[in-house]
py3Dmol code that shows the C-alpha trace and the ligand (Angstrom):
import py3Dmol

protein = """\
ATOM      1  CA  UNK A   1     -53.761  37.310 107.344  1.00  0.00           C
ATOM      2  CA  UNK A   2     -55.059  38.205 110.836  1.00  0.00           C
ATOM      3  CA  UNK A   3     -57.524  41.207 110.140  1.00  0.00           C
ATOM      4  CA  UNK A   4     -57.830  41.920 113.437  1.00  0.00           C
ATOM      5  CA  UNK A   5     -61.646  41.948 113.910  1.00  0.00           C
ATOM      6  CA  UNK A   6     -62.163  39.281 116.172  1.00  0.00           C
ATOM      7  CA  UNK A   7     -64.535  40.082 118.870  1.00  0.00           C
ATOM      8  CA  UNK A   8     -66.501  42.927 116.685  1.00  0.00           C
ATOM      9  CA  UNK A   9     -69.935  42.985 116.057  1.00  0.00           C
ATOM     10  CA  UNK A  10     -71.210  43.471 112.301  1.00  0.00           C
ATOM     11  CA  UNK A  11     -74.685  44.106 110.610  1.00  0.00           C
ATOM     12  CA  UNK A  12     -74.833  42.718 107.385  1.00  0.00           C
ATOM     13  CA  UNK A  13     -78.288  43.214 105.330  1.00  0.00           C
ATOM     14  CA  UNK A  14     -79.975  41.157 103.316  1.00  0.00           C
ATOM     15  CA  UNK A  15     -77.614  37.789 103.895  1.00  0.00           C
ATOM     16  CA  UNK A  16     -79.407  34.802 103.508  1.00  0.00           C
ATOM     17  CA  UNK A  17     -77.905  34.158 100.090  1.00  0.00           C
ATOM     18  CA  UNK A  18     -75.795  35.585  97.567  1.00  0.00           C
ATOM     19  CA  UNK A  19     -73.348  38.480  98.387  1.00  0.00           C
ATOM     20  CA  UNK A  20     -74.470  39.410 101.537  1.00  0.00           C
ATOM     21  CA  UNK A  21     -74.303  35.713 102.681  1.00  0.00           C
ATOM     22  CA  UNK A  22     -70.604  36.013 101.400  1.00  0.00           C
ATOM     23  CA  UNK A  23     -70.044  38.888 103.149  1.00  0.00           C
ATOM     24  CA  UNK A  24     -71.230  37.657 106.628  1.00  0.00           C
ATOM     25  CA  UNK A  25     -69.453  34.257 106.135  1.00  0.00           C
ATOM     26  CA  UNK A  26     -66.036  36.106 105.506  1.00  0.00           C
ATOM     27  CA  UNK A  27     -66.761  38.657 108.458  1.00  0.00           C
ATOM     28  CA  UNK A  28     -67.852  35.273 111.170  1.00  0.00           C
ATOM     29  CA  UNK A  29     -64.238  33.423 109.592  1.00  0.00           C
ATOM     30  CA  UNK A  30     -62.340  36.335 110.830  1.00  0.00           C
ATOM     31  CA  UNK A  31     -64.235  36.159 114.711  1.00  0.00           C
ATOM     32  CA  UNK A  32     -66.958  38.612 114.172  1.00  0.00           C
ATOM     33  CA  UNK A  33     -70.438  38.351 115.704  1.00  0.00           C
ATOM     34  CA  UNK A  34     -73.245  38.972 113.325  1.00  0.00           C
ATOM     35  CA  UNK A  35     -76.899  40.213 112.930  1.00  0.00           C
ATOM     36  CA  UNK A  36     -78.060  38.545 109.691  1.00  0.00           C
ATOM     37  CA  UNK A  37     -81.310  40.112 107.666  1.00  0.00           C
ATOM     38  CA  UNK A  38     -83.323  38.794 105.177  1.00  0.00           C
ATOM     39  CA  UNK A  39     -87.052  38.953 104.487  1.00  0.00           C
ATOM     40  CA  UNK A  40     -87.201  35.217 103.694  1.00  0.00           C
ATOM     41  CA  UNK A  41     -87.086  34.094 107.953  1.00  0.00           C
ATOM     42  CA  UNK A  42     -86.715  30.357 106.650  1.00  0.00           C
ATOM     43  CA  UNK A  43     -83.776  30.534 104.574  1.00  0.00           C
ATOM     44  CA  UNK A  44     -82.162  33.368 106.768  1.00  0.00           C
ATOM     45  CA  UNK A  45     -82.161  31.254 109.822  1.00  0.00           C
ATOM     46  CA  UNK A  46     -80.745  27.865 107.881  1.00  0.00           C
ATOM     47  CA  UNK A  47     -77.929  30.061 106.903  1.00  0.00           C
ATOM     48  CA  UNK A  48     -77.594  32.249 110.340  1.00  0.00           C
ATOM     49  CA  UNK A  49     -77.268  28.154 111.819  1.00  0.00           C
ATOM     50  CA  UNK A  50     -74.911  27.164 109.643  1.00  0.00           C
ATOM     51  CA  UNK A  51     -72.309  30.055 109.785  1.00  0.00           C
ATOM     52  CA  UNK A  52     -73.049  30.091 113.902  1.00  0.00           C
ATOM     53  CA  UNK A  53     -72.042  26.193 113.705  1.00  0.00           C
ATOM     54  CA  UNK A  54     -68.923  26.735 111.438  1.00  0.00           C
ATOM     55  CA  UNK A  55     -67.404  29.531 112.526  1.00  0.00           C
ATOM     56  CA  UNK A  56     -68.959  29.357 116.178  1.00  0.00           C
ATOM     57  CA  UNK A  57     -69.372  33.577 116.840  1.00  0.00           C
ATOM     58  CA  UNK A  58     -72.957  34.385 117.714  1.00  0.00           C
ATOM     59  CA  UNK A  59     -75.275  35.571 115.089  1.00  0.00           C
ATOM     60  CA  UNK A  60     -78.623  37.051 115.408  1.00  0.00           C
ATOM     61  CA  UNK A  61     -81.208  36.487 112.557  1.00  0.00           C
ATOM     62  CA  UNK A  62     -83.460  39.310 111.846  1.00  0.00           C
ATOM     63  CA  UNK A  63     -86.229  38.895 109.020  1.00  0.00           C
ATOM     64  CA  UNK A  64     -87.830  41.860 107.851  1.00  0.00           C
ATOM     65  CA  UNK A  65     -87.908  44.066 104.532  1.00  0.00           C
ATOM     66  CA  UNK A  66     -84.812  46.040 105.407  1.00  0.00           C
ATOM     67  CA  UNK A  67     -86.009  49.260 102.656  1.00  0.00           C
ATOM     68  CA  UNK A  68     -89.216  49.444 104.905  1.00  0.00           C
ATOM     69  CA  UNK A  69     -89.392  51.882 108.035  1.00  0.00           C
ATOM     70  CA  UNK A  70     -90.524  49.201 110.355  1.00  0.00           C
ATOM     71  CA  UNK A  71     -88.578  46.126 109.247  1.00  0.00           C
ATOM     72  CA  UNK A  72     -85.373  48.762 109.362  1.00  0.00           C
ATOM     73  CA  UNK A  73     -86.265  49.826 113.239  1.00  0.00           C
ATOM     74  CA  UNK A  74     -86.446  45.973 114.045  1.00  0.00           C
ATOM     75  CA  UNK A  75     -83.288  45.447 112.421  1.00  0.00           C
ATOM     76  CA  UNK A  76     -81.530  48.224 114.392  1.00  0.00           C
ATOM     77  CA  UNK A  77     -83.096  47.386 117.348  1.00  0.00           C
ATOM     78  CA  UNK A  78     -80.969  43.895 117.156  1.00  0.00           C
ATOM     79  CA  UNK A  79     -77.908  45.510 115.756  1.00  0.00           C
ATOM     80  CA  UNK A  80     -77.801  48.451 118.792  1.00  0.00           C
ATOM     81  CA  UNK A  81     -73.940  49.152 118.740  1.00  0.00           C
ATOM     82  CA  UNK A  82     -72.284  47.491 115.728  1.00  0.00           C
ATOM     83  CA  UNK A  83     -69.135  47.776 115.021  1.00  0.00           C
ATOM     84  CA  UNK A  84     -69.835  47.011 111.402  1.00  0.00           C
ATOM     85  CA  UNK A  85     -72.294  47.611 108.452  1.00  0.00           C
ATOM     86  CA  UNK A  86     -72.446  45.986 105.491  1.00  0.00           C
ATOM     87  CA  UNK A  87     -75.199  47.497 103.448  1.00  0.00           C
ATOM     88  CA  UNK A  88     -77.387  45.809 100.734  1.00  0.00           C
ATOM     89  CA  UNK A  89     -80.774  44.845  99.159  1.00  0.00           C
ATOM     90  CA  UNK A  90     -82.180  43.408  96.155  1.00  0.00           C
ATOM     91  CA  UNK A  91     -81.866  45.432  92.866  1.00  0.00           C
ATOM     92  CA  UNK A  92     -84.423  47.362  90.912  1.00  0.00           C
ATOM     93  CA  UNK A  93     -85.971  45.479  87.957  1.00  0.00           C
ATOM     94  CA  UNK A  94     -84.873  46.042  84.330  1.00  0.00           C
ATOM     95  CA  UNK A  95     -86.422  47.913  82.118  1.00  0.00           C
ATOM     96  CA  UNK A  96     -86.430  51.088  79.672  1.00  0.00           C
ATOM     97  CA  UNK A  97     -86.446  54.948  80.371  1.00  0.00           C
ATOM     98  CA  UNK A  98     -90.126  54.870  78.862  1.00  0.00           C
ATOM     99  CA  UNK A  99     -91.510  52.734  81.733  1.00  0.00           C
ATOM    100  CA  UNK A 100     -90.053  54.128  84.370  1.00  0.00           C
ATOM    101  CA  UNK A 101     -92.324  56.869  86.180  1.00  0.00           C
ATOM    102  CA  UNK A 102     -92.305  58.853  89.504  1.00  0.00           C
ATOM    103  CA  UNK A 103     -93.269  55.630  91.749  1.00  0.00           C
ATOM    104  CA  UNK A 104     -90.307  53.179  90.098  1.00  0.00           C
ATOM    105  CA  UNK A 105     -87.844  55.469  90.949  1.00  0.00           C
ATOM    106  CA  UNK A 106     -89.011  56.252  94.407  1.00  0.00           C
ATOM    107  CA  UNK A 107     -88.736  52.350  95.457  1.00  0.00           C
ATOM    108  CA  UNK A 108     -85.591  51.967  93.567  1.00  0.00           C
ATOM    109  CA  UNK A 109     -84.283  55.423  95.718  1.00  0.00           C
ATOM    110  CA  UNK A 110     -85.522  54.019  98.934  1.00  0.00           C
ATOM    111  CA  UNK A 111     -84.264  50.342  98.441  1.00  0.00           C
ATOM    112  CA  UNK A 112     -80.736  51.175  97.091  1.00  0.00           C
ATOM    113  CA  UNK A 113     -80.243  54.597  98.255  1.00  0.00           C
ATOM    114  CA  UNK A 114     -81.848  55.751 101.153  1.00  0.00           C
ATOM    115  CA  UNK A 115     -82.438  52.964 103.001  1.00  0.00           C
ATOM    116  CA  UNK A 116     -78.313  52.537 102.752  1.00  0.00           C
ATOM    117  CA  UNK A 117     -78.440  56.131 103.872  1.00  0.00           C
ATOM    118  CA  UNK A 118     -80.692  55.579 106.633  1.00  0.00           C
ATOM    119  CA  UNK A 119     -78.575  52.530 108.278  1.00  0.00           C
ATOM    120  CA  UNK A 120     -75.596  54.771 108.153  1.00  0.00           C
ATOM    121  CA  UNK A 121     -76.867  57.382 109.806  1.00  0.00           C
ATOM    122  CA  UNK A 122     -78.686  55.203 112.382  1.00  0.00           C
ATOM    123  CA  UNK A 123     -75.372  53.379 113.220  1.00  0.00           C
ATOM    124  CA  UNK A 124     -72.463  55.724 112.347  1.00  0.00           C
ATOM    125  CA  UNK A 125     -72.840  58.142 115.614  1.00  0.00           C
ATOM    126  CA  UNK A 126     -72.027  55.033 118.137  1.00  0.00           C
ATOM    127  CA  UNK A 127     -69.186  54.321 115.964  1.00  0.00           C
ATOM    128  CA  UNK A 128     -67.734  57.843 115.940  1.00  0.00           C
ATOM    129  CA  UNK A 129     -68.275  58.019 119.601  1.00  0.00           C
ATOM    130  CA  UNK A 130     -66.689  54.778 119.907  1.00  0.00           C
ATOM    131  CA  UNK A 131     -63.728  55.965 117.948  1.00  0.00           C
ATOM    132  CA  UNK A 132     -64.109  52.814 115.319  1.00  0.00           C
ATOM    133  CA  UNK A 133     -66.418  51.764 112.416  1.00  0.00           C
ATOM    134  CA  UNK A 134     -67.047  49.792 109.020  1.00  0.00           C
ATOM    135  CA  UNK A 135     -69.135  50.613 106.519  1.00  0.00           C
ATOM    136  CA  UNK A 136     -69.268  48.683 103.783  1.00  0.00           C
ATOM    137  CA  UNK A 137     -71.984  49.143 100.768  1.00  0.00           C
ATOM    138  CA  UNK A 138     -72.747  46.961  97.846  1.00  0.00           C
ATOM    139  CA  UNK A 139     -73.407  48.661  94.873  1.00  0.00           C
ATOM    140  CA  UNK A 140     -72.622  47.819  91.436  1.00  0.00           C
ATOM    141  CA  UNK A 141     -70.310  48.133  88.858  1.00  0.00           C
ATOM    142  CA  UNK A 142     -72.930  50.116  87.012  1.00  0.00           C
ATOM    143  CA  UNK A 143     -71.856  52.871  88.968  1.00  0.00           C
ATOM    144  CA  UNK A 144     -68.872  53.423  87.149  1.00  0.00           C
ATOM    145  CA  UNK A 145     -70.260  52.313  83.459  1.00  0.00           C
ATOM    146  CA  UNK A 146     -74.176  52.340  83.451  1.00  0.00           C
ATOM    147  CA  UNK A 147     -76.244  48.934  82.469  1.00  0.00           C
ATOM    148  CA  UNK A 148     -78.689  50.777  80.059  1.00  0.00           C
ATOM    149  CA  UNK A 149     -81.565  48.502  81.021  1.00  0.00           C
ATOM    150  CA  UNK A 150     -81.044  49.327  84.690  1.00  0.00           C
ATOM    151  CA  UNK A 151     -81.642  52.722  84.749  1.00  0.00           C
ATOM    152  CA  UNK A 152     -83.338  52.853  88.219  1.00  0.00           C
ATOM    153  CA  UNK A 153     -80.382  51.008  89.543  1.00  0.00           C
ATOM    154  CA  UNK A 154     -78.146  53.282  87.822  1.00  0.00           C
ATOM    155  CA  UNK A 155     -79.972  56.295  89.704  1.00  0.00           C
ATOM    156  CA  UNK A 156     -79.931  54.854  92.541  1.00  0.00           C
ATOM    157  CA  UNK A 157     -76.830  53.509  93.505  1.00  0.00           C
ATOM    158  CA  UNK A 158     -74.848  56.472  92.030  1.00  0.00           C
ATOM    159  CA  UNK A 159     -77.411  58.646  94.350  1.00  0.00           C
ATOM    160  CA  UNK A 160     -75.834  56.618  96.891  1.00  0.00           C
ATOM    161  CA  UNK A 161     -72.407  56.651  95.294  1.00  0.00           C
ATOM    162  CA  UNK A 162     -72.468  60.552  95.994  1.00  0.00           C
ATOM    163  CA  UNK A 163     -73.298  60.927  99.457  1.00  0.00           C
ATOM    164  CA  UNK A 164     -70.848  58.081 100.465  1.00  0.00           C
ATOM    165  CA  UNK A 165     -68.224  59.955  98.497  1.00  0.00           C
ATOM    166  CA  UNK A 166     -68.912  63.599 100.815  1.00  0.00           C
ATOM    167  CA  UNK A 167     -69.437  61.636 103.783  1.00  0.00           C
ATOM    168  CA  UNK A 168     -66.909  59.180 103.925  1.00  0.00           C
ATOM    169  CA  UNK A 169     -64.650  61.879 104.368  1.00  0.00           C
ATOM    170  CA  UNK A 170     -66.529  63.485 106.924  1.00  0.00           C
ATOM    171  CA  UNK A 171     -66.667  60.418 109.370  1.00  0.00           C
ATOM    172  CA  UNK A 172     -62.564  59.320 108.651  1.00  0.00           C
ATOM    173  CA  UNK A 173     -61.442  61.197 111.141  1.00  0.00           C
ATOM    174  CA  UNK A 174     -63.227  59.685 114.086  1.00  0.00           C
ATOM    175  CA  UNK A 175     -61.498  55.928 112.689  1.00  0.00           C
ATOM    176  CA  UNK A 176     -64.892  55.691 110.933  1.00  0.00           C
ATOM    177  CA  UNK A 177     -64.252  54.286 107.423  1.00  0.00           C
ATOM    178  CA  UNK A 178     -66.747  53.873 104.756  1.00  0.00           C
ATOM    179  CA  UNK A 179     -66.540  52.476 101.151  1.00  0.00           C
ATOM    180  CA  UNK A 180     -68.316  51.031  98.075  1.00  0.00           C
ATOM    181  CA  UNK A 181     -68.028  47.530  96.857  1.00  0.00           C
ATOM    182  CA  UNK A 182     -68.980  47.097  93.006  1.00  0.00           C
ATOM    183  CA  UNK A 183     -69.860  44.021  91.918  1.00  0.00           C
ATOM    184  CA  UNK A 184     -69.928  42.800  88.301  1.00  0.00           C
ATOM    185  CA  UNK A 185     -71.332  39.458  87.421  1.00  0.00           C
ATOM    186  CA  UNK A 186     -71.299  36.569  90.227  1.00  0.00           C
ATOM    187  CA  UNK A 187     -72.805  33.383  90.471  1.00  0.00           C
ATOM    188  CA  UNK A 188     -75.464  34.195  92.696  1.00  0.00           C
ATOM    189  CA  UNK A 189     -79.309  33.715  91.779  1.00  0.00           C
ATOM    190  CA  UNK A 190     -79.620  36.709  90.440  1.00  0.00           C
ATOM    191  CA  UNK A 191     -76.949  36.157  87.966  1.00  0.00           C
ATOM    192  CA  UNK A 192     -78.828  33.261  87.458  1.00  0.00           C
ATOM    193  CA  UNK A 193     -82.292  34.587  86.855  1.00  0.00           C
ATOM    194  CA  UNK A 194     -80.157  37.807  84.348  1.00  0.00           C
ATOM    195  CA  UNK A 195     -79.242  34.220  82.082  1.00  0.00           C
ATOM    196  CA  UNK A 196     -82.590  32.546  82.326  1.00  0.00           C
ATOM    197  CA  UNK A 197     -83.928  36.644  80.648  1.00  0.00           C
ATOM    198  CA  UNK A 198     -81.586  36.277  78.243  1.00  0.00           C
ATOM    199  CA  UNK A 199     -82.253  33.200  77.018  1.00  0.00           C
ATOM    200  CA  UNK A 200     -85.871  33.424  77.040  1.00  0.00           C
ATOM    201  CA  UNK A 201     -85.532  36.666  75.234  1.00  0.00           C
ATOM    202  CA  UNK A 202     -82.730  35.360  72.600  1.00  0.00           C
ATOM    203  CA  UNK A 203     -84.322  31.913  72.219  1.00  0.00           C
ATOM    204  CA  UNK A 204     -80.991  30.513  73.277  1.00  0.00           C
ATOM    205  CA  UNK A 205     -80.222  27.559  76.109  1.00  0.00           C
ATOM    206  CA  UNK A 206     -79.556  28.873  79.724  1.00  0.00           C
ATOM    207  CA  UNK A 207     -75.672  27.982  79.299  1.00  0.00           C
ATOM    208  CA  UNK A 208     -75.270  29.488  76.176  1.00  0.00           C
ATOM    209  CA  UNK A 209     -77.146  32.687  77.452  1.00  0.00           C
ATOM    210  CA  UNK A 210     -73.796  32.487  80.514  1.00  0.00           C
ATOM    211  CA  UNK A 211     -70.918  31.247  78.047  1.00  0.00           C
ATOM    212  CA  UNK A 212     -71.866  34.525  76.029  1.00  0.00           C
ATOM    213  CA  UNK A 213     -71.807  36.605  79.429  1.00  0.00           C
ATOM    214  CA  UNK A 214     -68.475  34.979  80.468  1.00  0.00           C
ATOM    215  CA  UNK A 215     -66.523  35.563  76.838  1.00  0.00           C
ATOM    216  CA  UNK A 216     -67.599  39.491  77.710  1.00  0.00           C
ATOM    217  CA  UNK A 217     -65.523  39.295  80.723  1.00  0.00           C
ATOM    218  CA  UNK A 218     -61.432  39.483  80.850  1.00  0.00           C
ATOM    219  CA  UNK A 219     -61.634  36.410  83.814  1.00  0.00           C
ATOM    220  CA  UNK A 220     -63.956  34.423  81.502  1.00  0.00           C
ATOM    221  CA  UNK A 221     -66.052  33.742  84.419  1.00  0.00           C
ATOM    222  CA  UNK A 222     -68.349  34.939  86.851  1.00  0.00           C
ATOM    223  CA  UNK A 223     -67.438  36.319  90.751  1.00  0.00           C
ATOM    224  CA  UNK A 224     -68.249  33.864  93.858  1.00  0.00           C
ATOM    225  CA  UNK A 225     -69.718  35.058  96.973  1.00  0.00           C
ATOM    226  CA  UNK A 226     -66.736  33.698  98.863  1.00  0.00           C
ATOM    227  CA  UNK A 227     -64.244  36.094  96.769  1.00  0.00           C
ATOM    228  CA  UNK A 228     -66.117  39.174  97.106  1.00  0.00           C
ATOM    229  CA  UNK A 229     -67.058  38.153 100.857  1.00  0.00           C
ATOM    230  CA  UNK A 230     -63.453  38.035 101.547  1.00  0.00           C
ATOM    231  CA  UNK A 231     -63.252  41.808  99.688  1.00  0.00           C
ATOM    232  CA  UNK A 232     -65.423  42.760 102.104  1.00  0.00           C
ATOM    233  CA  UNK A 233     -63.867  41.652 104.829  1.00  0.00           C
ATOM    234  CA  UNK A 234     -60.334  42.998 103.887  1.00  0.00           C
ATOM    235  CA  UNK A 235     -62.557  46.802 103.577  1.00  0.00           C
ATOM    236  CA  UNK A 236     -63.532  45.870 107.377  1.00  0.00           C
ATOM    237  CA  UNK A 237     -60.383  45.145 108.812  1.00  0.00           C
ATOM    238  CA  UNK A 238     -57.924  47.070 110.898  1.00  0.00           C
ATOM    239  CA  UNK A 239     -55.439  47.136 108.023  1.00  0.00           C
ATOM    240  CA  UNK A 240     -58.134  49.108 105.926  1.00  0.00           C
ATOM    241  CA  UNK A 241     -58.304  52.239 107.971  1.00  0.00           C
ATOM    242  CA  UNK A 242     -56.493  54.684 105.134  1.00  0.00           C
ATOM    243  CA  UNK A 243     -58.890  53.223 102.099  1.00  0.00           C
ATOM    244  CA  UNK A 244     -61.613  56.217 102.723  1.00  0.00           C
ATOM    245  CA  UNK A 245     -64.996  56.721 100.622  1.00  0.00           C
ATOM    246  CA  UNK A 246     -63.372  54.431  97.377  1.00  0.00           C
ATOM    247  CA  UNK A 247     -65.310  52.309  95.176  1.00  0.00           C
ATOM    248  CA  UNK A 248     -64.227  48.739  94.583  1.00  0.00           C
ATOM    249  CA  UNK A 249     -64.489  46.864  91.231  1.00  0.00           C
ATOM    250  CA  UNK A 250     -64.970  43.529  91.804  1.00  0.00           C
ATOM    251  CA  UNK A 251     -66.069  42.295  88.342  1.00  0.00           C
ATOM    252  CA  UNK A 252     -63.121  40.110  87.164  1.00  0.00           C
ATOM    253  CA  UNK A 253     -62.087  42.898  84.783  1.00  0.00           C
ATOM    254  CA  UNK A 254     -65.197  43.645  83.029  1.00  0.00           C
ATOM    255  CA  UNK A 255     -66.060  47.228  83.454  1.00  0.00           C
ATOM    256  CA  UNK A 256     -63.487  48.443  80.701  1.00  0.00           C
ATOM    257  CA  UNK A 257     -61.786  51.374  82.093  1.00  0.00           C
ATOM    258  CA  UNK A 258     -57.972  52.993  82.799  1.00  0.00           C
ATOM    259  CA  UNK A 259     -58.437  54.011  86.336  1.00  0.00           C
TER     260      UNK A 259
END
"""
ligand_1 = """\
48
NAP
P -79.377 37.333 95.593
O -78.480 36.164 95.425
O -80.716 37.335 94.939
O -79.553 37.565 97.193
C -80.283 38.653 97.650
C -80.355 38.588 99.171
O -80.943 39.787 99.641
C -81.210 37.458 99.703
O -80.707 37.039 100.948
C -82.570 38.133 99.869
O -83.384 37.407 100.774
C -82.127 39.489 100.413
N -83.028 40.612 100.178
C -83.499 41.067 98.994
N -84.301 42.128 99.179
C -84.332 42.367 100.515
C -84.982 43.310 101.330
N -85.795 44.246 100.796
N -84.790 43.265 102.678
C -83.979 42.331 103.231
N -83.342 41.402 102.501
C -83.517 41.404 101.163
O -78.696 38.702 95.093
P -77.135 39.059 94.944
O -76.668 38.586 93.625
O -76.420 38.660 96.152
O -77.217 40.669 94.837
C -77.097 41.515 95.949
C -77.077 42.957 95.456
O -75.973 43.145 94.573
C -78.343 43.338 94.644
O -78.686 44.666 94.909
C -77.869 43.213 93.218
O -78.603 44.043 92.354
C -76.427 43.673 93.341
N -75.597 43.166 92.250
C -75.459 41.827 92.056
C -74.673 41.389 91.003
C -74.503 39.907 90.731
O -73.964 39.531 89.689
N -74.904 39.012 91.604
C -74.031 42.304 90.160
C -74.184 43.657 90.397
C -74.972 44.087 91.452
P -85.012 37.566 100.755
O -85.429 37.476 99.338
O -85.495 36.441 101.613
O -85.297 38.899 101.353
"""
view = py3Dmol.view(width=600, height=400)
view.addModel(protein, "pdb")
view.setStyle({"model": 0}, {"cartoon": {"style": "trace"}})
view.addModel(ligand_1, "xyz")
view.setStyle({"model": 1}, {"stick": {}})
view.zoomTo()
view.show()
């Protein structure tokens, strides 16, 4: 499917790996130019190479703590007038509502919900004068069902989950479009490190820790970057203009719910 983005210009945060790294891989297949972030500058510019070799769009590495004031003003300073933003960061630590005091939640807030804010509020004026925009944030599927040991995520991203829900509808009318993405469990390294916790904590191997995470989900497996980049891709296209302010499980079935 042509998705009719060739030519645009996307920021995707925090890229060098994972999701994000999904996400712009998808986005450079279908002809658009990036500006990847990441803090790690080493990894981040192996993979900005790689996708600039494959899919042969430019891309523009930016390393820099994108939840910090400064590292976000370099960041936009590269990205000027995207087209596209794909929104993310690394997730809160786990925990229990005992621990968590005024500080926690005020990182958690500013990583996964105001720093998302801030980058949409940065970039979404050029795109409404410009008569076109993508937003696209990754959140989680805790947003819908919450992950009892991630409370500050939980806070967070639905936070987050609210204003996108008032704005996105706000911004439609000007051909901007924004949405969630929720992940459930993908084979990233964070998925990976969520196993090695388990099995510490349960005295059980690293593969049994995922074979008992996998029988919890309907697909009996976890995501892949590539699927969920290409969900995110879809979201940015031209053919996505009437999806507005909607929140996308992408958890192979594992959030249990009717609608
Ligand atoms: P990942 O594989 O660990 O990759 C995280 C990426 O984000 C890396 O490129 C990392 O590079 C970058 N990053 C982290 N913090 C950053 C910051 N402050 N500024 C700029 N870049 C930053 O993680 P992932 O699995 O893709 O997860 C992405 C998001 O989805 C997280 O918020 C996670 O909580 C959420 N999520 C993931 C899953 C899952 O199963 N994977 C499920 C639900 C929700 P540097 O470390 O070099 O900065």
């Amino acid at each position: 499917m042509d998705l009719g983005i060739s030519g645009k210009r996307a920021l995707v945060c925090a890229s060098s790996k994972g999701l994000g790294r999904g996400c712009a891989e998808a986005l450079a297949a279908a002809g658009v130019s990036l500006v990847m972030n990441a803090r790690g500058a080493e990894m981040l510019e192996a993979a900005a190479a790689e996708i600039r070799d494959r899919y042969g769009v430019d891309v523009r590495a930016v390393a820099a703590d994108i939840t910090s004031e400064d590292g976000r003003a370099s960041v936009l300073e590269a990205a000027d007038a995207v087209d596209i933003l794909v929104t993310n960061a690394g997730g809160p630590p786990p925990g229990s509502w005992q621990d968590w005091q005024r500080e926690n939640f005020i990182k958690a807030l500013d990583a996964n919900m105001l720093t998302p804010i801030a980058l949409m509020s940065e970039l979404m004026p050029g795109m409404i004068d410009r008569g076109w925009g993508r937003v696209v944030n990754i959140t989680s599927q805790s947003v819908r069902a919450p992950i009892p040991q991630l409370g500050l995520s939980n806070s967070a991203r639905t936070g987050l989950t609210g204003y996108v829900a008032g704005t996105a509808r706000q911004v439609a009318e000007h051909g901007v479009i924004v949405n969630n993405l929720l992940p459930g469990i993908h084979a990233t390294d964070r998925a990976d490190q969520l196993d090695r916790d388990v099995s510490e904590a349960q005295g059980i191997s690293i593969e049994q820790a995922r074979r008992k995470r996998q029988e919890g989900i309907p697909a009996r497996r976890y995501g892949t970057p590539e699927e969920f980049g290409q969900a995110c891709a879809f979201l940015c296209s031209q053919h996505a203009g009437f999806i507005v302010g909607q929140n996308l499980l992408i958890d192979g079935g594992g959030t249990n719910l009717t609608v």
